[in-house]
mmCIF file of the N, C-alpha and C atoms, coordinates in Angstrom:
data_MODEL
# 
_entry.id   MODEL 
# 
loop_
_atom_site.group_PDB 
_atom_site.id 
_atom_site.type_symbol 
_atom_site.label_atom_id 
_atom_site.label_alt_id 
_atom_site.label_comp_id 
_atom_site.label_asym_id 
_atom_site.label_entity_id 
_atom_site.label_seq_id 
_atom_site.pdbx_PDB_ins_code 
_atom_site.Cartn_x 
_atom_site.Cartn_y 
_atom_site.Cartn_z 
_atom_site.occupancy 
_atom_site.B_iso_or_equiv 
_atom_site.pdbx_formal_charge 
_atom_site.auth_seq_id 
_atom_site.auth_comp_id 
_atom_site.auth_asym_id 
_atom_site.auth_atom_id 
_atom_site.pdbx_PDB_model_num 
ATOM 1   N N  . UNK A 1 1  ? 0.830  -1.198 0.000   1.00 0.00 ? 1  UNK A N  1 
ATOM 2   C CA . UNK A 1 1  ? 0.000  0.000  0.000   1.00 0.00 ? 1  UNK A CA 1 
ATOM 3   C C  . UNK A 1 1  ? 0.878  1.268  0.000   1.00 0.00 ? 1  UNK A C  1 
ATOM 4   N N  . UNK A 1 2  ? 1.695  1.028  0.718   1.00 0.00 ? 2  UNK A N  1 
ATOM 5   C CA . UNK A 1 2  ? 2.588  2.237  1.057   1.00 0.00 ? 2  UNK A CA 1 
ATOM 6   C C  . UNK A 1 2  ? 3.358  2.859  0.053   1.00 0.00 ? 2  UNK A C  1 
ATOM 7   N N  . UNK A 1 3  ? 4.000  2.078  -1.217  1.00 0.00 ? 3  UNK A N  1 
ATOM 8   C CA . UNK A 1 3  ? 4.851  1.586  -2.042  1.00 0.00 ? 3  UNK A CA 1 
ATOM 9   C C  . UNK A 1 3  ? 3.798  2.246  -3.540  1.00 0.00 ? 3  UNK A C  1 
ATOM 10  N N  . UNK A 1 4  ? 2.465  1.935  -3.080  1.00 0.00 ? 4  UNK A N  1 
ATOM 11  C CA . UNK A 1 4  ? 1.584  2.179  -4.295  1.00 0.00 ? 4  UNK A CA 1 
ATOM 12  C C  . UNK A 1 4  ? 1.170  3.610  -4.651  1.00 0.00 ? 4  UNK A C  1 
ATOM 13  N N  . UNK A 1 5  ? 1.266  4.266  -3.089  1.00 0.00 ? 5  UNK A N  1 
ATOM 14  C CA . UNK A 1 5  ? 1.225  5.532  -2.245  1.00 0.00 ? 5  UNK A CA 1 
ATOM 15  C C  . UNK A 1 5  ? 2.314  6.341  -2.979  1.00 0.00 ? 5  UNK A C  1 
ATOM 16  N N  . UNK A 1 6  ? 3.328  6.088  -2.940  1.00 0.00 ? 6  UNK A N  1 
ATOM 17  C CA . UNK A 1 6  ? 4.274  6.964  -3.744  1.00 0.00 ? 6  UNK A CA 1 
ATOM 18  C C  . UNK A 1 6  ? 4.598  6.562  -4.744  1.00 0.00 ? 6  UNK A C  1 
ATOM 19  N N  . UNK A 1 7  ? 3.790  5.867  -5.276  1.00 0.00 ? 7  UNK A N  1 
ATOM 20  C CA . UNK A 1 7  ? 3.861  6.144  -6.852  1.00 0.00 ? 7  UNK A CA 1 
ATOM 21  C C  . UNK A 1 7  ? 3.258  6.917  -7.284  1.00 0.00 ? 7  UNK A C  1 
ATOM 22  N N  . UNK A 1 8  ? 1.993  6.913  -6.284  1.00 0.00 ? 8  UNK A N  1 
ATOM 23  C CA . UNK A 1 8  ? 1.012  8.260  -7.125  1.00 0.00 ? 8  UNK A CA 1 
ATOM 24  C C  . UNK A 1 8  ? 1.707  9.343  -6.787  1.00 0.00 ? 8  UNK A C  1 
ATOM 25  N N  . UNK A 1 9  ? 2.357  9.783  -5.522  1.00 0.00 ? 9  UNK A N  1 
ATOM 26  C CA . UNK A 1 9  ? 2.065  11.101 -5.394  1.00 0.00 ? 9  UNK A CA 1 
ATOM 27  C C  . UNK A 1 9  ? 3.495  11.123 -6.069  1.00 0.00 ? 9  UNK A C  1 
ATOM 28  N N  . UNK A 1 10 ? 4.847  10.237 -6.661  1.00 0.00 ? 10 UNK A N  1 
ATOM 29  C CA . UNK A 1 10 ? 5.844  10.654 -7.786  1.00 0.00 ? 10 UNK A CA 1 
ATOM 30  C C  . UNK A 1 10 ? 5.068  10.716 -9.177  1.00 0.00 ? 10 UNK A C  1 
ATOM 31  N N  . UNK A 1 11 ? 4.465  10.349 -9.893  1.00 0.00 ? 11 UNK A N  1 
ATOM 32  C CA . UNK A 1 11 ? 3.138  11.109 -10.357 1.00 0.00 ? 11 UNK A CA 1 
ATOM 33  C C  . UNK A 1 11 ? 2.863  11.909 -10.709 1.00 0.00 ? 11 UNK A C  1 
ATOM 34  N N  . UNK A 1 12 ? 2.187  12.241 -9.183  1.00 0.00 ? 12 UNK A N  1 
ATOM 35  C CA . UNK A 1 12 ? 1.624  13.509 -9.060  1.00 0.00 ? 12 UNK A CA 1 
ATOM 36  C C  . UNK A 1 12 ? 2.745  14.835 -9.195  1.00 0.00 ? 12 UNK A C  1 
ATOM 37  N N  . UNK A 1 13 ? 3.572  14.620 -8.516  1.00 0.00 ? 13 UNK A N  1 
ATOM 38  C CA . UNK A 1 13 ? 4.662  15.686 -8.964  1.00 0.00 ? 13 UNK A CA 1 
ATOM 39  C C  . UNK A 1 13 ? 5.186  15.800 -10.234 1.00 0.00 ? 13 UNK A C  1 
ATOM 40  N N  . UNK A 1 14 ? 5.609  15.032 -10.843 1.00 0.00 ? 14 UNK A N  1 
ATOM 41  C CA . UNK A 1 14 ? 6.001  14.911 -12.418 1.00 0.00 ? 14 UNK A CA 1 
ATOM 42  C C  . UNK A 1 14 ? 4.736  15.417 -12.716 1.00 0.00 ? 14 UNK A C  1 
ATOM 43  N N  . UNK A 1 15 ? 3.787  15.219 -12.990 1.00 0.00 ? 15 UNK A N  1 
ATOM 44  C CA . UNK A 1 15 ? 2.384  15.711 -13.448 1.00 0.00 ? 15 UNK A CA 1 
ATOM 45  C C  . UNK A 1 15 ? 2.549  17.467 -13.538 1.00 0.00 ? 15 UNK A C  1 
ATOM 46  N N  . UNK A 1 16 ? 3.064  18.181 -12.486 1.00 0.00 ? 16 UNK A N  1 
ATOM 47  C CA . UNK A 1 16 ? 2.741  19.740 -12.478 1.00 0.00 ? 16 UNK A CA 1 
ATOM 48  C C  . UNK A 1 16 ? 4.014  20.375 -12.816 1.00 0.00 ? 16 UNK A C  1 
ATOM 49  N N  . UNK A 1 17 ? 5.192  19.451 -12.289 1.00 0.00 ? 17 UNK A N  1 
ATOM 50  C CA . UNK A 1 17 ? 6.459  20.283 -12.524 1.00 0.00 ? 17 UNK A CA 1 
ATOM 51  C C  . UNK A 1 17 ? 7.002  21.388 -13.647 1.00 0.00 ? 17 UNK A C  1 
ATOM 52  N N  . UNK A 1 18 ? 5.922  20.711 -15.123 1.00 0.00 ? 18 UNK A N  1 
ATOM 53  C CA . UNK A 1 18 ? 6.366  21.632 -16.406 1.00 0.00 ? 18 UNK A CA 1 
ATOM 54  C C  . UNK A 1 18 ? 5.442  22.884 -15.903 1.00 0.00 ? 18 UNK A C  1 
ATOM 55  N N  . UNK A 1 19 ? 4.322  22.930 -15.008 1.00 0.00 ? 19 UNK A N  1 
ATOM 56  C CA . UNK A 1 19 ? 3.769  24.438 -14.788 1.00 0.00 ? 19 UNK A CA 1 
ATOM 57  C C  . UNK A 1 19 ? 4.762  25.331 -13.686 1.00 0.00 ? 19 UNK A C  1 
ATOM 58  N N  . UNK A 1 20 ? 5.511  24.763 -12.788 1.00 0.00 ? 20 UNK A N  1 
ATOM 59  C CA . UNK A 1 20 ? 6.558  25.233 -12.172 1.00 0.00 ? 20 UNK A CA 1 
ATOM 60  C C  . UNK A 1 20 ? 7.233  26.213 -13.023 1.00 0.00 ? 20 UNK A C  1 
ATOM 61  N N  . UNK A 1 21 ? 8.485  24.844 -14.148 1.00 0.00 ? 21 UNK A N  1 
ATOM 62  C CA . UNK A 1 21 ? 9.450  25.351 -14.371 1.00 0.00 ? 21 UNK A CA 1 
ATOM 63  C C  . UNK A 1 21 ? 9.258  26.442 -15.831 1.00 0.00 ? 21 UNK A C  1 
ATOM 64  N N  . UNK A 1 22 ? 7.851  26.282 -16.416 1.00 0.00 ? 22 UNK A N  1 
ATOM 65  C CA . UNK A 1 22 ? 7.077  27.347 -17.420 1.00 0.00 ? 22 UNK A CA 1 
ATOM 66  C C  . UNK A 1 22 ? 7.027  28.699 -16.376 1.00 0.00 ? 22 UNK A C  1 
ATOM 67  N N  . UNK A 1 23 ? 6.459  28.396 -15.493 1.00 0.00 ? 23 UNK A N  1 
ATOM 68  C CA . UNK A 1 23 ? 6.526  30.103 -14.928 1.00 0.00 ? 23 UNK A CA 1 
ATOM 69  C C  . UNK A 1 23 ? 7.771  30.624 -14.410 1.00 0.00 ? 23 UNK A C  1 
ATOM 70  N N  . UNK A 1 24 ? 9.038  29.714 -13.873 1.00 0.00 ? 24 UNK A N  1 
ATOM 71  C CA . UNK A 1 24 ? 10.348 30.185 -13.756 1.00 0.00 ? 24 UNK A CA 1 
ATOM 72  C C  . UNK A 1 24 ? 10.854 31.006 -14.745 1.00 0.00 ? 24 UNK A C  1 
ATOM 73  N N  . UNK A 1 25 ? 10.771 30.247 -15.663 1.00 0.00 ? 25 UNK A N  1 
ATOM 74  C CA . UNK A 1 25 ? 11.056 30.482 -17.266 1.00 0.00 ? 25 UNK A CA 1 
ATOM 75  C C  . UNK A 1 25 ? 10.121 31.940 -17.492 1.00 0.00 ? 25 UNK A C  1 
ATOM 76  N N  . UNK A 1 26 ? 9.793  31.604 -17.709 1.00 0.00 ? 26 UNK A N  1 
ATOM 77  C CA . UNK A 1 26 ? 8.514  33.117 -17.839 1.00 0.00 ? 26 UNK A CA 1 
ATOM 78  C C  . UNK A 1 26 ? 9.314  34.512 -17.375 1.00 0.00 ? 26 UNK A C  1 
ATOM 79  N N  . UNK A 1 27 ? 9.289  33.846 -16.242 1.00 0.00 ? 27 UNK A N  1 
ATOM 80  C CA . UNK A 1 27 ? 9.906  35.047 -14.594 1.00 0.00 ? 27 UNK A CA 1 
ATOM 81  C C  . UNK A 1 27 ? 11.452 35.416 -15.362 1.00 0.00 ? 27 UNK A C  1 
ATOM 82  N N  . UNK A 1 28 ? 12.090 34.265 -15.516 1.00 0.00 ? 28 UNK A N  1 
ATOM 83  C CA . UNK A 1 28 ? 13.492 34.882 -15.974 1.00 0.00 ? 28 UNK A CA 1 
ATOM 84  C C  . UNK A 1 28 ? 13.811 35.211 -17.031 1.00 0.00 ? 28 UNK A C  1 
ATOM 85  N N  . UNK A 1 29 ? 12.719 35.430 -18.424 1.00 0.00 ? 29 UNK A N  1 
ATOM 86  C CA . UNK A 1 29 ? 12.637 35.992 -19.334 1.00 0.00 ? 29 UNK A CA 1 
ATOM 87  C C  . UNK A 1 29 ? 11.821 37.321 -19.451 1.00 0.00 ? 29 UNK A C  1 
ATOM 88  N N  . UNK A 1 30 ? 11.734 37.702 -18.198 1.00 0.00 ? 30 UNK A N  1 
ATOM 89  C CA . UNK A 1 30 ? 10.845 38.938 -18.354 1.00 0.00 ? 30 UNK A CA 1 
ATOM 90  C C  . UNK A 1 30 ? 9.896  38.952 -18.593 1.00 0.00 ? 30 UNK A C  1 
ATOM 91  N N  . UNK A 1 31 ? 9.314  38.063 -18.782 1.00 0.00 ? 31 UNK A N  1 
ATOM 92  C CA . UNK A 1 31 ? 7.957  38.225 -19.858 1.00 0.00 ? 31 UNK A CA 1 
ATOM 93  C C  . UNK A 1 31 ? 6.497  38.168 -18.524 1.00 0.00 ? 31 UNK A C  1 
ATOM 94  N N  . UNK A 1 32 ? 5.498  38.610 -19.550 1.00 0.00 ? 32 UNK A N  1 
ATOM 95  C CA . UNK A 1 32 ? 4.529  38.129 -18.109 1.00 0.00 ? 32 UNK A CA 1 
ATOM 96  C C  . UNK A 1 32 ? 4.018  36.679 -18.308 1.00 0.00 ? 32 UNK A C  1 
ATOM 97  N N  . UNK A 1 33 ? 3.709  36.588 -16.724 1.00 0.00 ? 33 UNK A N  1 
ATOM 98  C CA . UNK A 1 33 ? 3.700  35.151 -16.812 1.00 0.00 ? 33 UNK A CA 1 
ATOM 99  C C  . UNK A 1 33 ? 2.224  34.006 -16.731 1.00 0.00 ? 33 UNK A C  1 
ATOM 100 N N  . UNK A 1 34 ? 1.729  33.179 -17.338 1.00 0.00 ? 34 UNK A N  1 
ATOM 101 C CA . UNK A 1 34 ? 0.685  32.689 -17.208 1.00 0.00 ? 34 UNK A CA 1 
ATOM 102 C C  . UNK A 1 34 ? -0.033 32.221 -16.522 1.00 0.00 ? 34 UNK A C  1 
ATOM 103 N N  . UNK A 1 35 ? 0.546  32.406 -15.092 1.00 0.00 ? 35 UNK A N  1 
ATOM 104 C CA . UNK A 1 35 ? -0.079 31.866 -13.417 1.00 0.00 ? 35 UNK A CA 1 
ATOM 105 C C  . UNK A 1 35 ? -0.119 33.232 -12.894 1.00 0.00 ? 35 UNK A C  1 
ATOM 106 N N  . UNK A 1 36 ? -0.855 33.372 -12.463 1.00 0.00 ? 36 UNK A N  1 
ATOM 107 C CA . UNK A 1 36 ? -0.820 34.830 -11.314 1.00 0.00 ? 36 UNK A CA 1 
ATOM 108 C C  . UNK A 1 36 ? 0.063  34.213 -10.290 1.00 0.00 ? 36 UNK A C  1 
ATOM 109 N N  . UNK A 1 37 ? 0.349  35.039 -9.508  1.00 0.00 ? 37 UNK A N  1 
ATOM 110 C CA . UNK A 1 37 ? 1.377  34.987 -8.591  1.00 0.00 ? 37 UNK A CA 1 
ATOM 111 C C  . UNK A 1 37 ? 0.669  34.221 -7.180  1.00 0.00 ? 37 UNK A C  1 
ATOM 112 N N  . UNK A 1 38 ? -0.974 34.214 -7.098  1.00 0.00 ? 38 UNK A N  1 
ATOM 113 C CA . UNK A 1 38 ? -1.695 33.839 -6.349  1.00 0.00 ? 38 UNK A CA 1 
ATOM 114 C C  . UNK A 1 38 ? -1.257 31.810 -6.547  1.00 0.00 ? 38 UNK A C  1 
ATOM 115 N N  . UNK A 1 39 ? -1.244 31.698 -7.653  1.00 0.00 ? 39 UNK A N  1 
ATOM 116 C CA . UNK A 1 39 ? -1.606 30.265 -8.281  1.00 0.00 ? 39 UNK A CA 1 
ATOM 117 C C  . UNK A 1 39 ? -0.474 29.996 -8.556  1.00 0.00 ? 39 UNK A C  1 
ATOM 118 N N  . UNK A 1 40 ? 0.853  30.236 -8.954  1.00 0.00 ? 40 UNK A N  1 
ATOM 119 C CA . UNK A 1 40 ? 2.081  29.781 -8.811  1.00 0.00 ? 40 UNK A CA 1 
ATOM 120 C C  . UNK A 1 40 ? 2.563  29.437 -7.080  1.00 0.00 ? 40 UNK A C  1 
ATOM 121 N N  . UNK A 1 41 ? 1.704  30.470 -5.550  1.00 0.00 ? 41 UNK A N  1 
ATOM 122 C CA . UNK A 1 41 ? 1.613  29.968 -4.266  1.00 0.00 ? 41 UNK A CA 1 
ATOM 123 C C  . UNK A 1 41 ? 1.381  28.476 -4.226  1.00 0.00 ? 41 UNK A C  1 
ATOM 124 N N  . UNK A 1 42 ? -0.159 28.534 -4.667  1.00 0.00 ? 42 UNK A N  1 
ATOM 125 C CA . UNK A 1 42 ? -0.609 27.839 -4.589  1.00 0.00 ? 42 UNK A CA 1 
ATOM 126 C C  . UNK A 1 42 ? -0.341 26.320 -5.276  1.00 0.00 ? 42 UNK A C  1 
ATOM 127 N N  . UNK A 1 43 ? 0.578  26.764 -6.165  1.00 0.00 ? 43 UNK A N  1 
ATOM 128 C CA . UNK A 1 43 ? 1.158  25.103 -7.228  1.00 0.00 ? 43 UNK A CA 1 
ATOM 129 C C  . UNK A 1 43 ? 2.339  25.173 -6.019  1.00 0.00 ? 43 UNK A C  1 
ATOM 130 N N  . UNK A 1 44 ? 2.872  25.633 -5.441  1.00 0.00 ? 44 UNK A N  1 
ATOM 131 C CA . UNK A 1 44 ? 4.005  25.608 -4.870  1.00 0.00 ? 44 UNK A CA 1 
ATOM 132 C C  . UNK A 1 44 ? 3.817  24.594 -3.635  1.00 0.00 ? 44 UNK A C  1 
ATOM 133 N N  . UNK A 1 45 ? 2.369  25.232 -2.925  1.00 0.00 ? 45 UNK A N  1 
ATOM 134 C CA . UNK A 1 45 ? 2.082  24.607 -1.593  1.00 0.00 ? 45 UNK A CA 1 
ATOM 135 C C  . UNK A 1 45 ? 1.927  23.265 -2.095  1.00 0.00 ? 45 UNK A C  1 
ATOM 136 N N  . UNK A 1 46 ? 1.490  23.175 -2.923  1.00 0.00 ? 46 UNK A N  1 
ATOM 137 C CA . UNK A 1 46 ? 0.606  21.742 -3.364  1.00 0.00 ? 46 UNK A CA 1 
ATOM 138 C C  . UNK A 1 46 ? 1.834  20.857 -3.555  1.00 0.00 ? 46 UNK A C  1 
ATOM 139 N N  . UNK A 1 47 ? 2.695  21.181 -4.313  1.00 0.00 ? 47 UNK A N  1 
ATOM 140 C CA . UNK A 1 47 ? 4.076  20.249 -4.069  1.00 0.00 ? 47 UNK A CA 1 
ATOM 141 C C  . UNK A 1 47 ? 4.603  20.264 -3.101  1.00 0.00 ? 47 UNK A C  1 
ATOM 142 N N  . UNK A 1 48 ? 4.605  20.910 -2.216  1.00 0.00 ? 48 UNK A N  1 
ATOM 143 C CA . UNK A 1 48 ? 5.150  20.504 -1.054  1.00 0.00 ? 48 UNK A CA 1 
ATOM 144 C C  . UNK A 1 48 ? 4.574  19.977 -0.217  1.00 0.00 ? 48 UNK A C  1 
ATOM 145 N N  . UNK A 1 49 ? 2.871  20.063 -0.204  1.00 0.00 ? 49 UNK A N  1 
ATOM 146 C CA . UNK A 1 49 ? 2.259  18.896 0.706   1.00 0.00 ? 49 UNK A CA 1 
ATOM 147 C C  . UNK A 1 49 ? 2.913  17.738 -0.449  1.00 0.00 ? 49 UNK A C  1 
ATOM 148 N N  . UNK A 1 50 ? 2.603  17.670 -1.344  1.00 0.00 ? 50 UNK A N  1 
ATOM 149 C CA . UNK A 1 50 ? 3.354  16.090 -2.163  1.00 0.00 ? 50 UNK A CA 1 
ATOM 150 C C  . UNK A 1 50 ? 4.508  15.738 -1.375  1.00 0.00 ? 50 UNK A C  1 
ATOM 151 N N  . UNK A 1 51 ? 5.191  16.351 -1.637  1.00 0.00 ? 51 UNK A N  1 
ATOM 152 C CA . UNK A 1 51 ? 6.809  15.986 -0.670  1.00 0.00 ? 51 UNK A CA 1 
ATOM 153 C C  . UNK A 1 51 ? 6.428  15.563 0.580   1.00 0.00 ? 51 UNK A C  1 
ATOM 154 N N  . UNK A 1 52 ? 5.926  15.782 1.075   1.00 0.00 ? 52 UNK A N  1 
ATOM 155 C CA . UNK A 1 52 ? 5.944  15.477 2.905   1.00 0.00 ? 52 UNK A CA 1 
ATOM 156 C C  . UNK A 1 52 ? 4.518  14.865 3.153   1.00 0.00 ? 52 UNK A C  1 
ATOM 157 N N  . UNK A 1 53 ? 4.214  14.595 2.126   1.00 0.00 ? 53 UNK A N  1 
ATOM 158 C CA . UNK A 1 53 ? 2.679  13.559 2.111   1.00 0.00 ? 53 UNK A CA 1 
ATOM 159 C C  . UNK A 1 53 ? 3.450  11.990 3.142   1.00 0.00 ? 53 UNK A C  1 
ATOM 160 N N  . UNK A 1 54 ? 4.310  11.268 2.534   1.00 0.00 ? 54 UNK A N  1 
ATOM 161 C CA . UNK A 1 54 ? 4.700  10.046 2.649   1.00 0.00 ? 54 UNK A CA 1 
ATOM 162 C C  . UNK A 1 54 ? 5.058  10.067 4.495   1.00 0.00 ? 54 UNK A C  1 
ATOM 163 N N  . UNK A 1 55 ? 5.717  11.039 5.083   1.00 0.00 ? 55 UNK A N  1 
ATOM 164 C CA . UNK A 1 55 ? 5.753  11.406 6.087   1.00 0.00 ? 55 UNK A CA 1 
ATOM 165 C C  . UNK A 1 55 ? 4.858  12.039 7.379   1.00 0.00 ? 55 UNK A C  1 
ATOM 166 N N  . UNK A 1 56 ? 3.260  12.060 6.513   1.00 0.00 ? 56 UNK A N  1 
ATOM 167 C CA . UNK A 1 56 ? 2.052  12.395 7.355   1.00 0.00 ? 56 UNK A CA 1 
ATOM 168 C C  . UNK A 1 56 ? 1.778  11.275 7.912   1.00 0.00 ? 56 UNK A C  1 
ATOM 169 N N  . UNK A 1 57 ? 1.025  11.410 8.741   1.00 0.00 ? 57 UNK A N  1 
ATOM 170 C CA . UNK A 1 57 ? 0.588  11.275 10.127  1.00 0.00 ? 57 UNK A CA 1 
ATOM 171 C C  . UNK A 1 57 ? -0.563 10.013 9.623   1.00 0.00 ? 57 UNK A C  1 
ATOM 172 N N  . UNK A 1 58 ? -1.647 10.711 8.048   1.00 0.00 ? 58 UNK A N  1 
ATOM 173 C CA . UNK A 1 58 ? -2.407 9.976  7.524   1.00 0.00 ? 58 UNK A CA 1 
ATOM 174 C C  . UNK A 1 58 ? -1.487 9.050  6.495   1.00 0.00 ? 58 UNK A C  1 
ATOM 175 N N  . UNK A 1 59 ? -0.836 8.936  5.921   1.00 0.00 ? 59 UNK A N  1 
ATOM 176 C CA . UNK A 1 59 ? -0.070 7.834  5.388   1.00 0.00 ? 59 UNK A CA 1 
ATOM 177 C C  . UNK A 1 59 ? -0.083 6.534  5.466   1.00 0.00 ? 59 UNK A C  1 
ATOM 178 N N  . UNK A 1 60 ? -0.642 5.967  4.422   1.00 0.00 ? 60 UNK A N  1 
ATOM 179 C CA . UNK A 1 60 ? -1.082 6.079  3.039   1.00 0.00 ? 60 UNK A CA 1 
ATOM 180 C C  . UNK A 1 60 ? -2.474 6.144  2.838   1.00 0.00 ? 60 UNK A C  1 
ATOM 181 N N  . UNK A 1 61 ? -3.357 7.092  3.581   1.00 0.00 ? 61 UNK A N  1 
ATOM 182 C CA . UNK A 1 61 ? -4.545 6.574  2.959   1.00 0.00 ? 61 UNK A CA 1 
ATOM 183 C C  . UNK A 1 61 ? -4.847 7.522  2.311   1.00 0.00 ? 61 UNK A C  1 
ATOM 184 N N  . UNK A 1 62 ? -5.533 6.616  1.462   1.00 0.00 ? 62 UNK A N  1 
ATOM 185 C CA . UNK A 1 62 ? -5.551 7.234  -0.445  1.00 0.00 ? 62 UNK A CA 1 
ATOM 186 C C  . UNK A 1 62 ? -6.866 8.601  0.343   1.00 0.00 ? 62 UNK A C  1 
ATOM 187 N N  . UNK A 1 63 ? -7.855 8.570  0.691   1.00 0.00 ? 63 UNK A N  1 
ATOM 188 C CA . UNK A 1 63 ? -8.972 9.766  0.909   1.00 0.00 ? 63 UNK A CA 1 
ATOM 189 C C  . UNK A 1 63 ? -7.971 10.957 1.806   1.00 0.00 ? 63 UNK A C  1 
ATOM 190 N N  . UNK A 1 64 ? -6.912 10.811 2.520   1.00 0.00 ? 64 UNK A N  1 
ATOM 191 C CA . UNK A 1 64 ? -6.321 11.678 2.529   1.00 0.00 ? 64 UNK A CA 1 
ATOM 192 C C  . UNK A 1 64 ? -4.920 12.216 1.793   1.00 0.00 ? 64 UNK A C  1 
ATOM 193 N N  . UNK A 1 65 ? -5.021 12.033 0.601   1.00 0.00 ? 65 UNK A N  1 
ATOM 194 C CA . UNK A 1 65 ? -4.076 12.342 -0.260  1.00 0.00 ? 65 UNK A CA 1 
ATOM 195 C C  . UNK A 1 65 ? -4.311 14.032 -0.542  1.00 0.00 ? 65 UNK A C  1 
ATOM 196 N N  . UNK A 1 66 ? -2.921 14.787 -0.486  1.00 0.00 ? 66 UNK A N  1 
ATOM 197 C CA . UNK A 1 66 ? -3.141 16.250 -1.066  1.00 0.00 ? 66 UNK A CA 1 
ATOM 198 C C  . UNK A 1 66 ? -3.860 16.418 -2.555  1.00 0.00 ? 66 UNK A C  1 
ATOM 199 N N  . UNK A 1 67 ? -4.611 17.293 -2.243  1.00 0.00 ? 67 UNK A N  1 
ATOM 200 C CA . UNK A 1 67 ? -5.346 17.460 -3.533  1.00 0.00 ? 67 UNK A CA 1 
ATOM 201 C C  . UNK A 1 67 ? -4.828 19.134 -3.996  1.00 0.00 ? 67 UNK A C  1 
ATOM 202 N N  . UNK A 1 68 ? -5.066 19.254 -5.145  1.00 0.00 ? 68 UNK A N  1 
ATOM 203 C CA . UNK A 1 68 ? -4.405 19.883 -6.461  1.00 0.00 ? 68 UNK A CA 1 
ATOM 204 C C  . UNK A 1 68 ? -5.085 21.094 -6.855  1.00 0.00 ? 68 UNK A C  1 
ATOM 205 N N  . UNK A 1 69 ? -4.972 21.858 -6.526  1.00 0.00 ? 69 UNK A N  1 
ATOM 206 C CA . UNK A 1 69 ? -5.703 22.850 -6.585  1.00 0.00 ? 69 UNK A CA 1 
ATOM 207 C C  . UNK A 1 69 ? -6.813 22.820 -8.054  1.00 0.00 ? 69 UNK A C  1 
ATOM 208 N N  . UNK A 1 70 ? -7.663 23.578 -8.018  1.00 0.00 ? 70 UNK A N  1 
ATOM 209 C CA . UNK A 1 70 ? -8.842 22.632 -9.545  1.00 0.00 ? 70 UNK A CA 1 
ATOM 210 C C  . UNK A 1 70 ? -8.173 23.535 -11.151 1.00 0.00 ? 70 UNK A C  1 
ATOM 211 N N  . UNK A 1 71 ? -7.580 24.493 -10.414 1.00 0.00 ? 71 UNK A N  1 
ATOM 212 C CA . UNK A 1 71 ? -7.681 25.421 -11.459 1.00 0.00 ? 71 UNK A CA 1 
ATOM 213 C C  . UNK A 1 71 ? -6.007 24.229 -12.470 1.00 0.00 ? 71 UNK A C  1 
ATOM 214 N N  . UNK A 1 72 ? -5.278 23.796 -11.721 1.00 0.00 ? 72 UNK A N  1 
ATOM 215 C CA . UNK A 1 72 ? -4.254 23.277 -12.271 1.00 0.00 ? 72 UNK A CA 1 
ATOM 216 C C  . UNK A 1 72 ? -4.766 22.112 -13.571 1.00 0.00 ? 72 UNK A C  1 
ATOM 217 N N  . UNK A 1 73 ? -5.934 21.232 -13.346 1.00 0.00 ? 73 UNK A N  1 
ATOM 218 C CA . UNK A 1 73 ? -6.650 20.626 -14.345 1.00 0.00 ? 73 UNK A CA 1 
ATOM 219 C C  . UNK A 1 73 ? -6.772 21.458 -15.773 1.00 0.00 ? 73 UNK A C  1 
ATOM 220 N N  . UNK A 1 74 ? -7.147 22.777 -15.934 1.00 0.00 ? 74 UNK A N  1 
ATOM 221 C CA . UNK A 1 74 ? -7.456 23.762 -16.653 1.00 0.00 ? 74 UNK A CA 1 
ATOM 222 C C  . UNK A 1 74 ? -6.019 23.820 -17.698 1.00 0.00 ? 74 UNK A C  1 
ATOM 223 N N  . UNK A 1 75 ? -5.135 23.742 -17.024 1.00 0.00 ? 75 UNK A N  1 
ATOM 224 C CA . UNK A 1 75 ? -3.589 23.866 -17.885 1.00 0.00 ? 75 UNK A CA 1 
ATOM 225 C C  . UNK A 1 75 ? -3.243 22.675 -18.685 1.00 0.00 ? 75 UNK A C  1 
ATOM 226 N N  . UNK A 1 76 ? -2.739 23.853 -19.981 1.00 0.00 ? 76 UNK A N  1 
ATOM 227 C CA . UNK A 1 76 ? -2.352 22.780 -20.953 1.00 0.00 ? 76 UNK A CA 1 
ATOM 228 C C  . UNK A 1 76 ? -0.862 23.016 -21.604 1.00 0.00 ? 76 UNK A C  1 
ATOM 229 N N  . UNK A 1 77 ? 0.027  22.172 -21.823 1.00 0.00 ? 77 UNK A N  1 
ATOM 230 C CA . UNK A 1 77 ? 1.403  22.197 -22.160 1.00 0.00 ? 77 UNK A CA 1 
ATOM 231 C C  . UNK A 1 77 ? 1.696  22.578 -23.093 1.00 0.00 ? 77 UNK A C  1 
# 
């Protein structure tokens, strides 16, 4: 279970990372960028509950897995 547990949430991180390193990119090209600064927080928090998911308290159960903010579904590569 545990094992199955971080597969999703390695996954889940690979899953958002290109919206990360698109708005880095963005940021260090000057340009404006396609996340508000509200929602690049918010992709930020969300990987880092990922990271320290495996180390909660609820671990592994799948109904308490970090969830993804909705607007991140909306993005396309």
């Amino acid at each position: 279970m545990e094992a199955r547990e971080r597969e999703w949430r390695d996954a889940a991180v690979t899953a958002v990372l290109w919206l990360r390193e698109r708005h880095r990119d963005e940021q260090d090209l000057q340009r404006s960028t396609t996340l508000t600064q509200d929602q690049f927080t918010e992709l930020l928090t969300y990987l880092q509950q990922l990271r320290d998911w495996p180390q909660s308290e609820a671990f592994p159960a799948i109904e308490q897995r970090p969830v993804a903010p909705p607007w991140i579904a909306e993005q396309t590569q």
